[in-house]
TORPA-4810 file (N, C-alpha, C, O; in nm, 3 decimals):
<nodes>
NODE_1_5.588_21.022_-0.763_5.720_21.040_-0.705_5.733_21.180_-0.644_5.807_21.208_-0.549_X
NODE_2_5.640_21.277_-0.719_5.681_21.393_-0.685_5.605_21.458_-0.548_5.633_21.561_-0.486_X
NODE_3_5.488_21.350_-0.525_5.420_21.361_-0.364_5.486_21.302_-0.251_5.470_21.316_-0.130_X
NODE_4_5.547_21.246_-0.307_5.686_21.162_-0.203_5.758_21.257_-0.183_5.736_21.351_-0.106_X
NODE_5_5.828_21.244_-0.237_5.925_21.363_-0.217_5.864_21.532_-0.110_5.921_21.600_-0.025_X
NODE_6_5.757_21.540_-0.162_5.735_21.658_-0.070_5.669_21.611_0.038_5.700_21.688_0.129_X
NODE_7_5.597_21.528_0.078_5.593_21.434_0.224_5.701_21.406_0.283_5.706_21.415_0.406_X
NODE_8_5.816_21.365_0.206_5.949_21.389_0.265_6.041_21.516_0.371_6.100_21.531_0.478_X
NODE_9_5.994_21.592_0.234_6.017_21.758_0.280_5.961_21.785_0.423_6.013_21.838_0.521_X
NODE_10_5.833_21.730_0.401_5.706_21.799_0.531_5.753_21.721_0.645_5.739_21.767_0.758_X
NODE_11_5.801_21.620_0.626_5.862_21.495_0.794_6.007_21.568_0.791_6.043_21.584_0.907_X
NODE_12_6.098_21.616_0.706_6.192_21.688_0.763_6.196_21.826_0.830_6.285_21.866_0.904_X
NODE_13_6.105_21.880_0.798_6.098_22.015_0.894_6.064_22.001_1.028_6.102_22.077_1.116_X
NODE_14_5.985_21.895_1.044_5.985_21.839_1.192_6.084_21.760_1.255_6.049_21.713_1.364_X
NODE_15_6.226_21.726_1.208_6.301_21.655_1.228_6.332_21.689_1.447_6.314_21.613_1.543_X
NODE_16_6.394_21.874_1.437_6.385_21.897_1.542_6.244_21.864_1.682_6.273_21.839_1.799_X
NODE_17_6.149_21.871_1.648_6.061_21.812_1.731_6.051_21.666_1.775_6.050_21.607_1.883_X
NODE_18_6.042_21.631_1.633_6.050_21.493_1.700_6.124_21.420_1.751_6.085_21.317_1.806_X
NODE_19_6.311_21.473_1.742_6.401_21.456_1.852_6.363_21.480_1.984_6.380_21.400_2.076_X
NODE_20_6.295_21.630_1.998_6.271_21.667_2.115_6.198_21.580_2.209_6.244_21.558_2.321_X
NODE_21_6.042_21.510_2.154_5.968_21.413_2.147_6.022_21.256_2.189_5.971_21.186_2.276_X
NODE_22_6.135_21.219_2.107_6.200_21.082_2.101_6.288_21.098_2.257_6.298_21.009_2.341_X
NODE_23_6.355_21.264_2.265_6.386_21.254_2.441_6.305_21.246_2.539_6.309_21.156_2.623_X
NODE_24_6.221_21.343_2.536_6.107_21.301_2.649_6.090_21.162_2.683_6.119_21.107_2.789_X
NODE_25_6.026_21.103_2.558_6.018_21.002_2.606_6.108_20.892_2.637_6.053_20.791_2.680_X
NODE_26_6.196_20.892_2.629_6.316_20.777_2.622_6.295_20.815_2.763_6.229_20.744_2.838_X
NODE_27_6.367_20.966_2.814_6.424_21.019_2.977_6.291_20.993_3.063_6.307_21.005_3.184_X
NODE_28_6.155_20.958_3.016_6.057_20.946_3.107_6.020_20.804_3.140_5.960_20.788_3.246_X
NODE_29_6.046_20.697_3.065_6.104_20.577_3.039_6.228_20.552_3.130_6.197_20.474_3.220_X
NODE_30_6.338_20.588_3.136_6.467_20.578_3.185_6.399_20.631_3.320_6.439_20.564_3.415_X
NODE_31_6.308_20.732_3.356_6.308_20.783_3.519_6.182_20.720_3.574_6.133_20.760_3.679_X
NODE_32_6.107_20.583_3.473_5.981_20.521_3.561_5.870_20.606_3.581_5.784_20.592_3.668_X
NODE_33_5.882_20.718_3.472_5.710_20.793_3.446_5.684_20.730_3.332_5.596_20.787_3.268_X
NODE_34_5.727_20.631_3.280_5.670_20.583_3.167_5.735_20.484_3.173_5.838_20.468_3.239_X
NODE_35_5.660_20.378_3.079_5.675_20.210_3.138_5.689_20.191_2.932_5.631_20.257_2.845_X
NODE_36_5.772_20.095_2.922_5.825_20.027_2.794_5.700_19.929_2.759_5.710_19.810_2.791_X
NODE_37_5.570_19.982_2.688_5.468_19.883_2.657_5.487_19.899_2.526_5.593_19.932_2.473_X
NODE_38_5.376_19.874_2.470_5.338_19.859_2.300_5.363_19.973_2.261_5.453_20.006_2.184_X
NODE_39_5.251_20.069_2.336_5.224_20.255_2.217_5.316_20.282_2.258_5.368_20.286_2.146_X
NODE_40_5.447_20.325_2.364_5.538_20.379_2.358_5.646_20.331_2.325_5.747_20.402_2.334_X
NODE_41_5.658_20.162_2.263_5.727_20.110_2.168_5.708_20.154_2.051_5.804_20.193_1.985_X
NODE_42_5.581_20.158_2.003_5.512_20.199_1.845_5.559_20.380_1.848_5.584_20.443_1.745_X
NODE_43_5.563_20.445_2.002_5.588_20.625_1.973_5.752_20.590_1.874_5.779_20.606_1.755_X
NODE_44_5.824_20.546_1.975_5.984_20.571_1.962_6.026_20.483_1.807_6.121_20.514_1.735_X
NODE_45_5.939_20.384_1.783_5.977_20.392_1.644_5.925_20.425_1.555_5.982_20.403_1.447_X
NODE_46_5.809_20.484_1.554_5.728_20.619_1.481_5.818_20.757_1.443_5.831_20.808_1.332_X
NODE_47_5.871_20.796_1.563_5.978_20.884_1.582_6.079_20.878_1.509_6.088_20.961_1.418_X
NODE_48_6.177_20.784_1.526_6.296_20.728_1.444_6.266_20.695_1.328_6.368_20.705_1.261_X
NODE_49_6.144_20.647_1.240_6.109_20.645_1.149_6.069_20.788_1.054_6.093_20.798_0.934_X
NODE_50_6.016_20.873_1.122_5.986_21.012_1.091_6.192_21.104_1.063_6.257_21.168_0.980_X
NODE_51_6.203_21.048_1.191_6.336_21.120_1.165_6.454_21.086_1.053_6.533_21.171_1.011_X
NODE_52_6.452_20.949_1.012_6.504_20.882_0.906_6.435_20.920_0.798_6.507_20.951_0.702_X
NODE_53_6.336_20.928_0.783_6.294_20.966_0.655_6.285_21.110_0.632_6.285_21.153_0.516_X
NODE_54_6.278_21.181_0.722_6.305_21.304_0.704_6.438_21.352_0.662_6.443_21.459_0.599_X
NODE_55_6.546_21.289_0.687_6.671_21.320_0.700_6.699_21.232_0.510_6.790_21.270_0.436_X
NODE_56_6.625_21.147_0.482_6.608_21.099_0.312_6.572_21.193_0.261_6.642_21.234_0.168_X
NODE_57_6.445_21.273_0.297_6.399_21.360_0.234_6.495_21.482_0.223_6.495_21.507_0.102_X
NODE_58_6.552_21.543_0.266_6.678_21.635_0.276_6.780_21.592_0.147_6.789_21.645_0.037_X
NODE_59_6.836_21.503_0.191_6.949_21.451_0.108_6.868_21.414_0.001_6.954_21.399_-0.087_X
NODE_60_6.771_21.392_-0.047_6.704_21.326_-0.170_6.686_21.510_-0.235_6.707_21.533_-0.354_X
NODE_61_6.665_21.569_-0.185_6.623_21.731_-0.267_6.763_21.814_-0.265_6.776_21.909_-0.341_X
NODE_62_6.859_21.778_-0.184_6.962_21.880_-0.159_7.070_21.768_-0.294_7.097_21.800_-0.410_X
NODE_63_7.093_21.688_-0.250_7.208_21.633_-0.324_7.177_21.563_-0.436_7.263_21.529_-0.517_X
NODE_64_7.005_21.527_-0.453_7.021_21.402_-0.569_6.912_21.507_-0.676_6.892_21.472_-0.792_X
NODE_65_6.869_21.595_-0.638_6.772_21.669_-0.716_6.838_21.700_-0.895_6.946_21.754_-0.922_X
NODE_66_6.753_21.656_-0.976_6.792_21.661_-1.109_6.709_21.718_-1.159_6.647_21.654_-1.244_X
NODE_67_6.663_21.874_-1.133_6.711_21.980_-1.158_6.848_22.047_-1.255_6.955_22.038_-1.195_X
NODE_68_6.857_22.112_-1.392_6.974_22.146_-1.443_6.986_22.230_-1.357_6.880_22.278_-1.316_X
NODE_69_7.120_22.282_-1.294_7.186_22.401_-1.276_7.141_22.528_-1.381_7.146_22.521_-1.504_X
NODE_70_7.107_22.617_-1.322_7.081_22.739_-1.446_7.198_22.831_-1.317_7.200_22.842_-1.194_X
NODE_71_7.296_22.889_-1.456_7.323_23.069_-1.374_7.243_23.161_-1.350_7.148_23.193_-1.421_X
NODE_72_7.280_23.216_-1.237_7.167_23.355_-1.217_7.277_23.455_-1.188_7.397_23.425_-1.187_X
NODE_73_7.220_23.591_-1.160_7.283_23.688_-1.096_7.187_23.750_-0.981_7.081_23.791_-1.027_X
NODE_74_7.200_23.763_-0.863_7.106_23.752_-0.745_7.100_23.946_-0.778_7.208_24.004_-0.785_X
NODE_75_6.994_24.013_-0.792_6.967_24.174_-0.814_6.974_24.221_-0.639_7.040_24.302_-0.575_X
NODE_76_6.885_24.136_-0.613_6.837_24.197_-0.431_6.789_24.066_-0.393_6.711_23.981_-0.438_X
NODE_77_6.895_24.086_-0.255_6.813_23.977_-0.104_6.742_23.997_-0.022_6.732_24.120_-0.020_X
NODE_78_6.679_23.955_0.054_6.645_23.937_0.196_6.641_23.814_0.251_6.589_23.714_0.200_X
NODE_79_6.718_23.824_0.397_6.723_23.720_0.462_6.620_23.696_0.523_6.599_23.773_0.617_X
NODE_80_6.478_23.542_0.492_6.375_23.606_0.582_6.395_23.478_0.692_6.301_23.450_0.767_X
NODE_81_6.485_23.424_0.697_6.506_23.296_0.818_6.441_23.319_0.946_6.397_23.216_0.997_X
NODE_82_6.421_23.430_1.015_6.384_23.489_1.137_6.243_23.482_1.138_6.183_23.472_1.245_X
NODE_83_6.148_23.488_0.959_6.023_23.530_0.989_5.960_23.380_1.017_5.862_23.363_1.090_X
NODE_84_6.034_23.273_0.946_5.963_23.131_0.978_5.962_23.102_1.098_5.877_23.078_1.183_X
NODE_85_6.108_23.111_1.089_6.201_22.981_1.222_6.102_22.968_1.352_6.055_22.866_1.403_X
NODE_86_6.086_23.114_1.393_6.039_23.107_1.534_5.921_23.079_1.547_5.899_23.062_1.666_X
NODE_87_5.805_23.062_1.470_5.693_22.992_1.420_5.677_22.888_1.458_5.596_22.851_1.542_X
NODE_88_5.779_22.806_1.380_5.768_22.647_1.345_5.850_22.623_1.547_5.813_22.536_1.626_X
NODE_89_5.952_22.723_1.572_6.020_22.655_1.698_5.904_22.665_1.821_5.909_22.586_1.916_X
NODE_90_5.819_22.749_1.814_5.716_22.721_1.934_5.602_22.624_1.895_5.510_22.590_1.969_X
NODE_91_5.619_22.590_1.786_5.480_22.458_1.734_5.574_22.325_1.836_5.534_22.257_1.931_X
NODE_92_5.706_22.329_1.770_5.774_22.233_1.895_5.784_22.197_2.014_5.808_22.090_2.070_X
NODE_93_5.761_22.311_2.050_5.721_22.310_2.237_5.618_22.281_2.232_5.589_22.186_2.304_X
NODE_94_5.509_22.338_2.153_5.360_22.300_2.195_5.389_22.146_2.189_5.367_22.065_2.279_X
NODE_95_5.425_22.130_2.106_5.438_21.958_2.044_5.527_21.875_2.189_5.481_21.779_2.251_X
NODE_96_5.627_21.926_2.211_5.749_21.851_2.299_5.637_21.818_2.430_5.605_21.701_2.452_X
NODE_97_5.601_21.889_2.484_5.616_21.946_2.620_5.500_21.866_2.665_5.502_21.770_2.742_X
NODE_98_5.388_21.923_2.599_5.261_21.892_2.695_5.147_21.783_2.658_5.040_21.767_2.716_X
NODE_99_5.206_21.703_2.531_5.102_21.563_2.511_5.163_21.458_2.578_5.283_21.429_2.569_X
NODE_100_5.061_21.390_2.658_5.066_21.247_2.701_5.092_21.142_2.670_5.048_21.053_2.744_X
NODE_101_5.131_21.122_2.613_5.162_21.017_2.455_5.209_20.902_2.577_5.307_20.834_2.547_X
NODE_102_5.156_20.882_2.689_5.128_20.754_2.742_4.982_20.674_2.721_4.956_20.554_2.725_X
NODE_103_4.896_20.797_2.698_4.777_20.752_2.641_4.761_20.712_2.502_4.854_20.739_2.426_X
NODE_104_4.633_20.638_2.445_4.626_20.627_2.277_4.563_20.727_2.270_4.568_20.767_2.153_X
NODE_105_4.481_20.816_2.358_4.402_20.952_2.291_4.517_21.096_2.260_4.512_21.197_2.190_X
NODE_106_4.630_21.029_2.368_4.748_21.176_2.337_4.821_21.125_2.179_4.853_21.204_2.089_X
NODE_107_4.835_21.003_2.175_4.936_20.940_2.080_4.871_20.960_1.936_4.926_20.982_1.828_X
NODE_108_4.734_20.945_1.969_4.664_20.969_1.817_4.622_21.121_1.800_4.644_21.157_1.684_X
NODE_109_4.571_21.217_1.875_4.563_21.321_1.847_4.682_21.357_1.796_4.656_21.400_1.684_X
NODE_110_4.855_21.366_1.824_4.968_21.385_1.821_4.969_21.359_1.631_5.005_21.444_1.550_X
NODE_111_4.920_21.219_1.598_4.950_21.208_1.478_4.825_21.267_1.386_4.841_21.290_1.266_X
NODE_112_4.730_21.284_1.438_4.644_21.360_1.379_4.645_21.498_1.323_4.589_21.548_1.226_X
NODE_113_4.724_21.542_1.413_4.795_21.717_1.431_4.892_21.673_1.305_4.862_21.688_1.186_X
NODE_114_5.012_21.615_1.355_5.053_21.569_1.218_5.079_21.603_1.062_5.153_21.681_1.002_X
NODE_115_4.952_21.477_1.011_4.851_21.463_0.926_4.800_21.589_0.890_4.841_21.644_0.787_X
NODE_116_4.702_21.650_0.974_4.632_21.747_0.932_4.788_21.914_0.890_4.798_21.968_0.780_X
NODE_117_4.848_21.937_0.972_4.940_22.051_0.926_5.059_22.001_0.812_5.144_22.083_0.777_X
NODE_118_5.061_21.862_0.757_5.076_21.834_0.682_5.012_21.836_0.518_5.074_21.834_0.411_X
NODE_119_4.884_21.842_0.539_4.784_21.840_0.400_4.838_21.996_0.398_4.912_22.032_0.307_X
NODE_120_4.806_22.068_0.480_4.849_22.255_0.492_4.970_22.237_0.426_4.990_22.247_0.305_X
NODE_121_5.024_22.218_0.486_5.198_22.225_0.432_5.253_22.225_0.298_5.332_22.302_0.244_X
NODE_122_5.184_22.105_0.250_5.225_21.996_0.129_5.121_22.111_0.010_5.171_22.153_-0.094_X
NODE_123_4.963_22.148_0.056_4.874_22.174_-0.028_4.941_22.332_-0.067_4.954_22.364_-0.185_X
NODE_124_4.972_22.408_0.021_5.049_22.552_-0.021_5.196_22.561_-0.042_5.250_22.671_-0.031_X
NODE_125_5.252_22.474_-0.065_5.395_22.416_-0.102_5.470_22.515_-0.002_5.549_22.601_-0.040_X
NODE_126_5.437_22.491_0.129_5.537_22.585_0.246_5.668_22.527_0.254_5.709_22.529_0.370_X
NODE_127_5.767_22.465_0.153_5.821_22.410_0.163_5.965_22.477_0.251_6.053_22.412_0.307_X
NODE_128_5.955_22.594_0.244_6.069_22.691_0.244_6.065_22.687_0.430_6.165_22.709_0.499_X
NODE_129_5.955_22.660_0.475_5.936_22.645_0.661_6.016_22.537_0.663_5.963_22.429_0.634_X
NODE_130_6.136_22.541_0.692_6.179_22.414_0.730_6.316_22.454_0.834_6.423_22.491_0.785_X
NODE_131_6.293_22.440_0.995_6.403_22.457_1.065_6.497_22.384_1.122_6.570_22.408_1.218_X
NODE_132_6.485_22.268_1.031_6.592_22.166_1.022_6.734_22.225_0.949_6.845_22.233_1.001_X
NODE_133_6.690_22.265_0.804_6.758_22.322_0.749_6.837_22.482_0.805_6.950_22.529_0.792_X
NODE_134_6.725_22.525_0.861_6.849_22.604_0.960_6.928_22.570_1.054_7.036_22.627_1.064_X
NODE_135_6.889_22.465_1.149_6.977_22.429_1.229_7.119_22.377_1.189_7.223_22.392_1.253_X
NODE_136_7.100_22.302_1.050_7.204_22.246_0.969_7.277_22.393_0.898_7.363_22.370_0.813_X
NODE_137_7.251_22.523_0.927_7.341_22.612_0.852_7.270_22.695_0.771_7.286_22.816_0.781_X
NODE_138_7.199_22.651_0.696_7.111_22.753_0.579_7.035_22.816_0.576_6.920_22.778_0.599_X
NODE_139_7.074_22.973_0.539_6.961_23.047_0.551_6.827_23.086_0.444_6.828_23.018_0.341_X
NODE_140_6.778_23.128_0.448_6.623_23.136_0.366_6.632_23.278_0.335_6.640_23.375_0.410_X
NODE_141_6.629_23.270_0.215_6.613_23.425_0.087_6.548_23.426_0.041_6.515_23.326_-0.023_X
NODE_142_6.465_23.564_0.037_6.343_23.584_-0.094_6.468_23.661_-0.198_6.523_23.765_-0.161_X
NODE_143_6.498_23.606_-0.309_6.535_23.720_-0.404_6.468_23.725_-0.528_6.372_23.662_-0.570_X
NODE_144_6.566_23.850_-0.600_6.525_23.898_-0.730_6.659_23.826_-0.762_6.763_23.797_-0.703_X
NODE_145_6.596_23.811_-0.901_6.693_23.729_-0.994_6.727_23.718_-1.147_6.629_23.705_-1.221_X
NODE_146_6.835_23.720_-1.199_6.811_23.717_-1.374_6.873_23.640_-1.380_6.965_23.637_-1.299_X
NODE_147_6.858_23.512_-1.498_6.883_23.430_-1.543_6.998_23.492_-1.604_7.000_23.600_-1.662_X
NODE_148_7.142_23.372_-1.573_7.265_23.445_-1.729_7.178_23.468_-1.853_7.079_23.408_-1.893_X
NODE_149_7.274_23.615_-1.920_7.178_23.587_-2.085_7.034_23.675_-2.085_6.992_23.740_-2.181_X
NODE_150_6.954_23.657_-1.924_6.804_23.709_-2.000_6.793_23.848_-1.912_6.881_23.864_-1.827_X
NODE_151_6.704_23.937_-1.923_6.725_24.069_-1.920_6.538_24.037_-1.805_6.476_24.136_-1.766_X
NODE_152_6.511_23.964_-1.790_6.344_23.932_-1.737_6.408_23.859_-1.556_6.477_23.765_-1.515_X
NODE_153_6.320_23.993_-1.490_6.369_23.968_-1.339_6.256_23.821_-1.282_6.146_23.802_-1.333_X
NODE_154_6.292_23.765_-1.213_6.229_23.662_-1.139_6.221_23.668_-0.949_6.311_23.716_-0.879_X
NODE_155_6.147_23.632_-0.918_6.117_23.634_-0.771_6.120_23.461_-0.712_6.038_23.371_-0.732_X
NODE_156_6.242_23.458_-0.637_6.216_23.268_-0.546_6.228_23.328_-0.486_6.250_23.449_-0.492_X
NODE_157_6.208_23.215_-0.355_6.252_23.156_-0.217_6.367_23.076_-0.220_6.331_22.968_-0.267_X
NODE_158_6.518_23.072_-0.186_6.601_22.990_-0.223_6.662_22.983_-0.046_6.614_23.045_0.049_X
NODE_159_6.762_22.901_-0.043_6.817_22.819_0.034_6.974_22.832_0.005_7.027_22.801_-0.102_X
NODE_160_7.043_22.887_0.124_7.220_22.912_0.099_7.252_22.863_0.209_7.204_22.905_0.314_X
NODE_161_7.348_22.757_0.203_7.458_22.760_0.349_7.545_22.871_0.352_7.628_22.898_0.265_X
NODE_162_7.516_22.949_0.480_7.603_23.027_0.503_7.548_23.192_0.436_7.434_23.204_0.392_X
NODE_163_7.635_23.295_0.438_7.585_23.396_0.383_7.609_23.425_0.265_7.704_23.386_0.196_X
NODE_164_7.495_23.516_0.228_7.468_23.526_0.019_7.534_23.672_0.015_7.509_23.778_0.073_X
NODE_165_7.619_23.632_-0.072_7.679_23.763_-0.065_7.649_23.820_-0.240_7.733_23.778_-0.320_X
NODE_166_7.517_23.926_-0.311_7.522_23.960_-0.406_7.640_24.070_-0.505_7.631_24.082_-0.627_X
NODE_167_7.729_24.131_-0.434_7.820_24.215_-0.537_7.859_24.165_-0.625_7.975_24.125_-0.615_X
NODE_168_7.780_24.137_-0.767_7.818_24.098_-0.881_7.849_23.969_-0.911_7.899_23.932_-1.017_X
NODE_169_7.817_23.891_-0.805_7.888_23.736_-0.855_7.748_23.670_-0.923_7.640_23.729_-0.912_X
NODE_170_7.762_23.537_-0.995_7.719_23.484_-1.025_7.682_23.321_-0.930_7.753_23.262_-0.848_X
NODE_171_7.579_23.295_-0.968_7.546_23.187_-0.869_7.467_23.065_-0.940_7.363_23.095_-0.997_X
NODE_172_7.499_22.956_-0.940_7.414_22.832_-0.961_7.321_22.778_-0.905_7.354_22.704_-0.813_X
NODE_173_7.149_22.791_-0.938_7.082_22.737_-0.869_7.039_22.600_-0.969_7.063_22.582_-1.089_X
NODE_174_6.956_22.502_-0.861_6.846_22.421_-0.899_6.707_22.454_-0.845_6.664_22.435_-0.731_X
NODE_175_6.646_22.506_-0.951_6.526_22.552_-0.903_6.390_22.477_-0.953_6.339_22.466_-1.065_X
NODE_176_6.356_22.433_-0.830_6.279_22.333_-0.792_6.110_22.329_-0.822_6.030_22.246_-0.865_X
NODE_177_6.106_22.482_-0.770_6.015_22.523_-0.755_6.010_22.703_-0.649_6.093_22.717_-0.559_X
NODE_178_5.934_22.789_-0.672_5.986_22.922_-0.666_5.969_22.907_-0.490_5.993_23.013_-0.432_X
NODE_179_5.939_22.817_-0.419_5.942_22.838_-0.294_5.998_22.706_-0.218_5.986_22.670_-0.101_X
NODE_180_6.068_22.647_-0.334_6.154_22.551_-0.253_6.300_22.555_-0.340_6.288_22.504_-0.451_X
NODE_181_6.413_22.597_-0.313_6.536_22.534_-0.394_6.632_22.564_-0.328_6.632_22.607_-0.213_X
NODE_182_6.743_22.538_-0.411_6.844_22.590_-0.327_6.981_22.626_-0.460_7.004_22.575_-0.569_X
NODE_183_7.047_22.736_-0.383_7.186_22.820_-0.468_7.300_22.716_-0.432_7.354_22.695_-0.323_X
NODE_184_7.316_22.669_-0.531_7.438_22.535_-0.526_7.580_22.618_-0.520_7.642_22.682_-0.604_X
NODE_185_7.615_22.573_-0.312_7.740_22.634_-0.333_7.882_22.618_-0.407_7.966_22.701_-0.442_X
NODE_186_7.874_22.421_-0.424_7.978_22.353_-0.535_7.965_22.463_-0.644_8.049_22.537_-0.694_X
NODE_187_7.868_22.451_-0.659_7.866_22.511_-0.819_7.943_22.649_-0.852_7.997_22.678_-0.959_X
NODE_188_7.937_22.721_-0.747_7.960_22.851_-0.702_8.116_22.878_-0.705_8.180_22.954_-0.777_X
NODE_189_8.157_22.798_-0.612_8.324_22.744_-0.633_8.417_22.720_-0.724_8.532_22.760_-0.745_X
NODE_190_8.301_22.604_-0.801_8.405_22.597_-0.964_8.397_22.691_-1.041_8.494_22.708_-1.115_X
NODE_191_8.298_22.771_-1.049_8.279_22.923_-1.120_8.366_23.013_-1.076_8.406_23.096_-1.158_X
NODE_192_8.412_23.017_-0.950_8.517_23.130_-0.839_8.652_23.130_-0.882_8.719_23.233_-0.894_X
NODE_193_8.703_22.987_-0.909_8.795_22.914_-0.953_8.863_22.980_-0.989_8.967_22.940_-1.041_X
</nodes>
């Protein structure tokens, strides 16, 4: 269950590309550079399939993750959203722009690429590359952290909609894993209360 789930993860960080991808080809289709056969029947619901399940995979880690809530107190942030994002946003262009995916040699290299930056992905738990999740709002923090109660600092990667503001508050995470989770803002709220 728990390789699912992060195959999940890995088809949602591509969510933005393969929109990008699912336009091309639709608008090249719609303008008669591309003709409605089999492989570009099999691209567009390859696509929509990637993008649906990517968008499971999101909501399956953000909302259904059972994970306890632990309190923390955040010591020190950094916002590192800037050092991924623009990474993963020019793999997209490489990706959008310039495969043929009228051919089966563009269509299969395409999923080969895939596949292969997927085993990468999944095998070093890059889970935290994901610019879906920024586009949707959330930014990416390395912090320091103490558990309510324990006096022993900790180092994640966490996940906030919106900005983390540390002066003394307390915060609810589910922590997943030190390079994938996220600071539960509900949680945050009823504590504010």
């Amino acid at each position: 269950m728990k390789l699912v789930k992060n195959i999940l993860l890995y088809l949602s960080a591509f969510i933005p590309m393969y929109f990008l991808i699912f336009v091309k080809v639709v608008i090249d289709i719609i303008n008669d550079n591309m003709s409605l056969n089999v492989l570009n029947t099999l691209n567009l619901i390859t696509l929509v399939l990637f993008i649906l399940l990517g968008i499971i995979g999101i909501i399956w880690n953000i909302r259904f993750n059972h994970e306890t809530p632990k309190e923390i107190v955040i010591l020190k942030k950094e916002n590192i959203t800037d050092l991924h994002f623009l990474g993963y946003f020019s793999l997209f262009v490489f990706f959008a722009i310039p495969l043929d995916l009228n051919y089966i040699s563009g269509y299969a290299v395409y999923v080969l690429i895939i596949i292969m930056i997927g085993i990468v992905y999944i095998n070093n738990s890059l889970y935290y590359i994901n610019p879906f999740l920024n586009l949707l709002g959330y930014n990416f923090y390395e912090i320091t952290y103490q558990e309510k109660g324990s006096s022993q600092q900790k180092n994640a990667k966490f996940f906030y909609k919106g900005s983390l503001d540390i002066s003394g508050k307390s915060y609810w995470v589910k922590l997943k894993n030190t390079n994938f989770s996220f600071i539960d803002s509900k949680y945050h709220k009823k504590r504010s209360n």
